[in-house]
C-alpha positions as CSV (number, residue, x, y, z in Angstrom):
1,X,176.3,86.1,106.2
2,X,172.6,85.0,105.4
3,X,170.0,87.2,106.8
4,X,166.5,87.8,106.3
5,X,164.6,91.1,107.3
6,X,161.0,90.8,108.9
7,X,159.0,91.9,111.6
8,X,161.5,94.6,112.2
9,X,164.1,92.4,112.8
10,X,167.6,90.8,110.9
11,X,167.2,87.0,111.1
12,X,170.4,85.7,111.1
13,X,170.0,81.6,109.3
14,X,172.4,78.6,108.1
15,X,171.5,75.8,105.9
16,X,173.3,72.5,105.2
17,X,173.1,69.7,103.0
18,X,169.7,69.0,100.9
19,X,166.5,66.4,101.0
20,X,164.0,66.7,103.5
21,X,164.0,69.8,106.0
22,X,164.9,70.1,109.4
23,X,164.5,73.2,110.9
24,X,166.4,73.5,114.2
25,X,165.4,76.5,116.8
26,X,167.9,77.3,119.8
27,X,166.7,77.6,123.2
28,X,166.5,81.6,125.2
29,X,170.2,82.8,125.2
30,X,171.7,80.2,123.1
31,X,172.2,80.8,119.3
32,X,172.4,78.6,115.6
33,X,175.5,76.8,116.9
34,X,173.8,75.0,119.8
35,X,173.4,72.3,116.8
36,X,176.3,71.6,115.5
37,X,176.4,67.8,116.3
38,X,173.3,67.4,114.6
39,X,173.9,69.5,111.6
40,X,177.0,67.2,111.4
41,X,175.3,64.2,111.5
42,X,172.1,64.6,109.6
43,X,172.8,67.0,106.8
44,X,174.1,64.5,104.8
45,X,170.3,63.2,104.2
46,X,168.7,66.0,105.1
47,X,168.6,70.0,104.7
48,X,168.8,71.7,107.7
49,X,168.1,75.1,108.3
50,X,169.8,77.0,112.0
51,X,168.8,80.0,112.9
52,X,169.3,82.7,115.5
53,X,166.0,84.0,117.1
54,X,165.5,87.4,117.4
55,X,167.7,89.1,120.0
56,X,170.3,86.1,120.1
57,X,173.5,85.2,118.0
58,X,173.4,87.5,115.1
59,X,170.2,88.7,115.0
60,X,168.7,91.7,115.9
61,X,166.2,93.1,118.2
62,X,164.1,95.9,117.5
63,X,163.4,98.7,119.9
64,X,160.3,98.3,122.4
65,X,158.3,95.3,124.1
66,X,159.0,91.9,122.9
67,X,156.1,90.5,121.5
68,X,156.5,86.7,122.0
69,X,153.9,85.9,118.8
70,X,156.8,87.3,116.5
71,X,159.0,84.5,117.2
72,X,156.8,82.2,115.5
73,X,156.1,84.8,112.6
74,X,159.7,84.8,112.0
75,X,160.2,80.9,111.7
76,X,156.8,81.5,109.2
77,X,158.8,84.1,107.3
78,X,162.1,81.9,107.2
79,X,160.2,79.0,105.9
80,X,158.6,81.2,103.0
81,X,162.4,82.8,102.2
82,X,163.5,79.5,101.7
83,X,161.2,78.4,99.9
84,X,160.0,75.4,101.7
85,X,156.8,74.2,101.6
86,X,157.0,72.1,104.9
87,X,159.6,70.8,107.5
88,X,160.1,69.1,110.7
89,X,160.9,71.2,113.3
90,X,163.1,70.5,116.3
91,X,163.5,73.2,119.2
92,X,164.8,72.7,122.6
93,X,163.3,74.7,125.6
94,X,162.6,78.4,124.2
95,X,163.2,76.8,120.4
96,X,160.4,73.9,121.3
97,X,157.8,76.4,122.5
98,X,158.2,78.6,119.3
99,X,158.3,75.3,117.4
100,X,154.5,74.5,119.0
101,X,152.9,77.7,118.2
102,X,154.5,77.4,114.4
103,X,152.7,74.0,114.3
104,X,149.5,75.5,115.5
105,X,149.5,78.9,113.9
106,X,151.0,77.0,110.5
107,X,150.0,73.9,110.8
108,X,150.5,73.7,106.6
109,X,154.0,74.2,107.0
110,X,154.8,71.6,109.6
111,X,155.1,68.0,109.3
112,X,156.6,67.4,112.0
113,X,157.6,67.9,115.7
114,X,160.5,67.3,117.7
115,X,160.1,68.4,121.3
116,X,163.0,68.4,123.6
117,X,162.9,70.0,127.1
118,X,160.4,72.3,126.2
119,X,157.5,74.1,128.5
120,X,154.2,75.1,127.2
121,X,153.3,77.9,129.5
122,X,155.2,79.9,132.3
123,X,151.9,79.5,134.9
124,X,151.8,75.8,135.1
125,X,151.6,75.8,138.7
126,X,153.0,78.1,142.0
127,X,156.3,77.6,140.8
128,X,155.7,79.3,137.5
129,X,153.4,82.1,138.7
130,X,155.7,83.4,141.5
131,X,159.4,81.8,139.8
132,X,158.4,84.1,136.8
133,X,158.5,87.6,138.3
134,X,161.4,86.8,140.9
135,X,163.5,85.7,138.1
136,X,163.1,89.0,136.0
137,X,163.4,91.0,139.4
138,X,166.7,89.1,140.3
139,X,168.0,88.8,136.8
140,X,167.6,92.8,136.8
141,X,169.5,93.2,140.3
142,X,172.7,90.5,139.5
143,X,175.5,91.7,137.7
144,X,175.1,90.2,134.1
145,X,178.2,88.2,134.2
146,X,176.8,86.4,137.1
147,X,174.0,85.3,135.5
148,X,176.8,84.3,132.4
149,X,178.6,82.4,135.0
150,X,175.8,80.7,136.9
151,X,173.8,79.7,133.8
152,X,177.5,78.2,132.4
153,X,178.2,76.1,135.3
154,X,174.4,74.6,135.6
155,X,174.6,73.7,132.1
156,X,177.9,72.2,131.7
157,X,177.1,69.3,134.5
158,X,177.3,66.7,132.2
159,X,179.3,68.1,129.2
160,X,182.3,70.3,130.9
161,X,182.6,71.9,127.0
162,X,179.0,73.4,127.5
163,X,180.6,76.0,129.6
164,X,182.5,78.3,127.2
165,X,179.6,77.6,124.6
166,X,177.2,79.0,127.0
167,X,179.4,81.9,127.7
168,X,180.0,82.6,124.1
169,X,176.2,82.6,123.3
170,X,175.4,85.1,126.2
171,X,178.3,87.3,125.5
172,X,176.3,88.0,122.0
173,X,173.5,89.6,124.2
174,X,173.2,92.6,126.4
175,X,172.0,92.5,129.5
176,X,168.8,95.2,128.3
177,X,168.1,93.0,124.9
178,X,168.5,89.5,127.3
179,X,165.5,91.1,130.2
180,X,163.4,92.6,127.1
181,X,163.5,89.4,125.3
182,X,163.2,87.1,128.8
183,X,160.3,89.6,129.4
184,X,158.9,88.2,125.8
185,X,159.8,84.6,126.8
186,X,157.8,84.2,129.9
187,X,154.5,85.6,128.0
188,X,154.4,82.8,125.8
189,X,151.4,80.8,126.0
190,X,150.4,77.5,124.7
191,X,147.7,75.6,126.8
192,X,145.4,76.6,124.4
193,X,147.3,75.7,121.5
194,X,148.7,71.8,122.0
195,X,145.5,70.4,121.3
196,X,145.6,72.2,117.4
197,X,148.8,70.0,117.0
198,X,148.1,66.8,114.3
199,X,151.1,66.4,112.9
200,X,153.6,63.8,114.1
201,X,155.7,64.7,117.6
202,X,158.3,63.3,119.4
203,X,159.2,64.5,123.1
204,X,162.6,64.4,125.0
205,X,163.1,65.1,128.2
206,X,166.8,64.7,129.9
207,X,166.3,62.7,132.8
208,X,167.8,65.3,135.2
209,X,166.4,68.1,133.5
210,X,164.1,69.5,137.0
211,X,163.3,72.8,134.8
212,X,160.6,71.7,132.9
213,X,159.7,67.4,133.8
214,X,156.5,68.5,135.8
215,X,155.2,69.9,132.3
216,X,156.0,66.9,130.6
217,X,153.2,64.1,131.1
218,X,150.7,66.5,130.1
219,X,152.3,67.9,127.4
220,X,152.2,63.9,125.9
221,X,148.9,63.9,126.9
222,X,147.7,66.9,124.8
223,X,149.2,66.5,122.1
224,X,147.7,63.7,120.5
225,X,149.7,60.2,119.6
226,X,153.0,61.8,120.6
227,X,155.9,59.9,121.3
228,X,158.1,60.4,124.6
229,X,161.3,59.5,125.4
230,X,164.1,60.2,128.2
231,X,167.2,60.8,127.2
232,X,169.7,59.6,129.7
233,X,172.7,61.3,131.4
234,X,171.3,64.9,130.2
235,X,170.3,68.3,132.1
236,X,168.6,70.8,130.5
237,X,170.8,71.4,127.4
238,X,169.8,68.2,126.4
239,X,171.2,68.0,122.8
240,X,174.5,68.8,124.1
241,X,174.7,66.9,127.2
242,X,173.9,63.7,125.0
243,X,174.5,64.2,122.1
244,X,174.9,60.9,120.5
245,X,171.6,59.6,122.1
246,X,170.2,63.0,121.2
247,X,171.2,63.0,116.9
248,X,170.0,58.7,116.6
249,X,166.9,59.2,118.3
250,X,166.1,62.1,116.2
251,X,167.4,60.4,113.3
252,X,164.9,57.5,114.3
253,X,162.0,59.8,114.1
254,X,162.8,61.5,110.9
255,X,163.6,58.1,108.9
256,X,160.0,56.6,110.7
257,X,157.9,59.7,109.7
258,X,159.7,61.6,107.0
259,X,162.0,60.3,105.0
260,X,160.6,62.1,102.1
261,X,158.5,65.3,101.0
């Protein structure tokens, strides 16, 4: 299996097909195969590179503090393995924050965003500033296979097959690597960051995704000349709930802004 060592860390990564790339990161407890119906889809015009972020699938976690900035360090680091000089990235949730601060921090490597249920800070409002410590305080206290379970169900709403993928993907984390790196995930910041974006971005939002829609409108708003779109009959797991809708509307974007290097 491909790996790459950095930060301390063994980066588990696939890639498929050839032409442009497509960089594809999964959302917080989910791994590389969260994309499988777009790899199938678009690898035959385009190469696209999956990858496990630290602490998830088959990648490792080093001991300590998560540092949330390393995430994006590791997508630089993947990029420069590769040998890529610039890609279009697509992250949902989790995999769209980290996709935001590669833009900002990288902005040479990325031509390209794809934006799909994704927040931009964990203290948008109340909700965030007191939802954030209850959820590591309760996420601590519940037996980890409830939080398996729970997290399975909501996210199988509209695609029953969700379930034992969900399942699968947490069973590949313990419950001490899943607080430390929630821990990390809920210090990322990026209020600061979305008006450094210029490239070219596209946002998706499942219409019955509640987790992150009030951050949406002003995420359009910052970044500057993004497109947004609802994608309909999807929850959070928005690639998965829909994803025919999902792959052509990405497909769209890619064939509109990057059809070539």
């Amino acid at each position: 299996m491909p790996y790459l060592q950095v930060n301390g860390a063994k980066i588990y990564y696939e890639v498929s097909g050839s032409g442009p790339a497509v960089v594809f990161t999964h959302g917080h407890s989910m791994n590389h195969k969260q994309w499988h119906p777009q790899i199938e889809a678009l690898a035959e015009n385009y190469q696209t590179i999956t990858w496990d972020v630290r602490g998830h699938g088959h990648s490792t976690l080093p001991p300590g503090e998560v540092n949330p900035r390393d995430f994006s360090k590791d997508l630089n680091a993947l990029l420069n393995h590769l040998q890529i000089r610039n890609a279009v990235l697509c992250g949902l949730s989790m995999g769209g924050h980290i996709s935001i601060q590669t833009a900002a921090y990288y902005p040479e490597k990325v031509k390209g965003l794809i934006l799909i249920g994704t927040p931009f800070t964990n203290r948008f409002n109340w909700f965030e500033k007191y939802g954030a410590p209850f959820s590591k305080l309760s996420l601590r206290i519940l037996p980890y296979s409830w939080t398996k379970e729970l997290t399975a169900s909501i996210l199988s709403k509209f695609n029953p097959s969700n379930k034992s993928y969900v399942r699968e993907s947490f069973s590949q984390i313990n419950k001490a690597d899943f607080l430390r790196h929630w821990s990390g995930n809920l210090k990322m910041e990026s209020t600061h960051l979305l008006d450094h974006i210029t490239c070219p971005t596209l946002i998706l939002h499942g219409d019955q995704d509640k987790m992150v829609a009030r951050q949406q409108s002003l995420l359009k708003s910052a970044i500057k000349g993004s497109e947004f779109k609802t994608i309909s009959n999807a929850d959070h797991l928005t690639n998965l709930d829909n994803p025919t809708e999902v792959t052509e509307v990405i497909h769209s974007f890619l064939i509109s802004h990057h059809s070539s290097d």
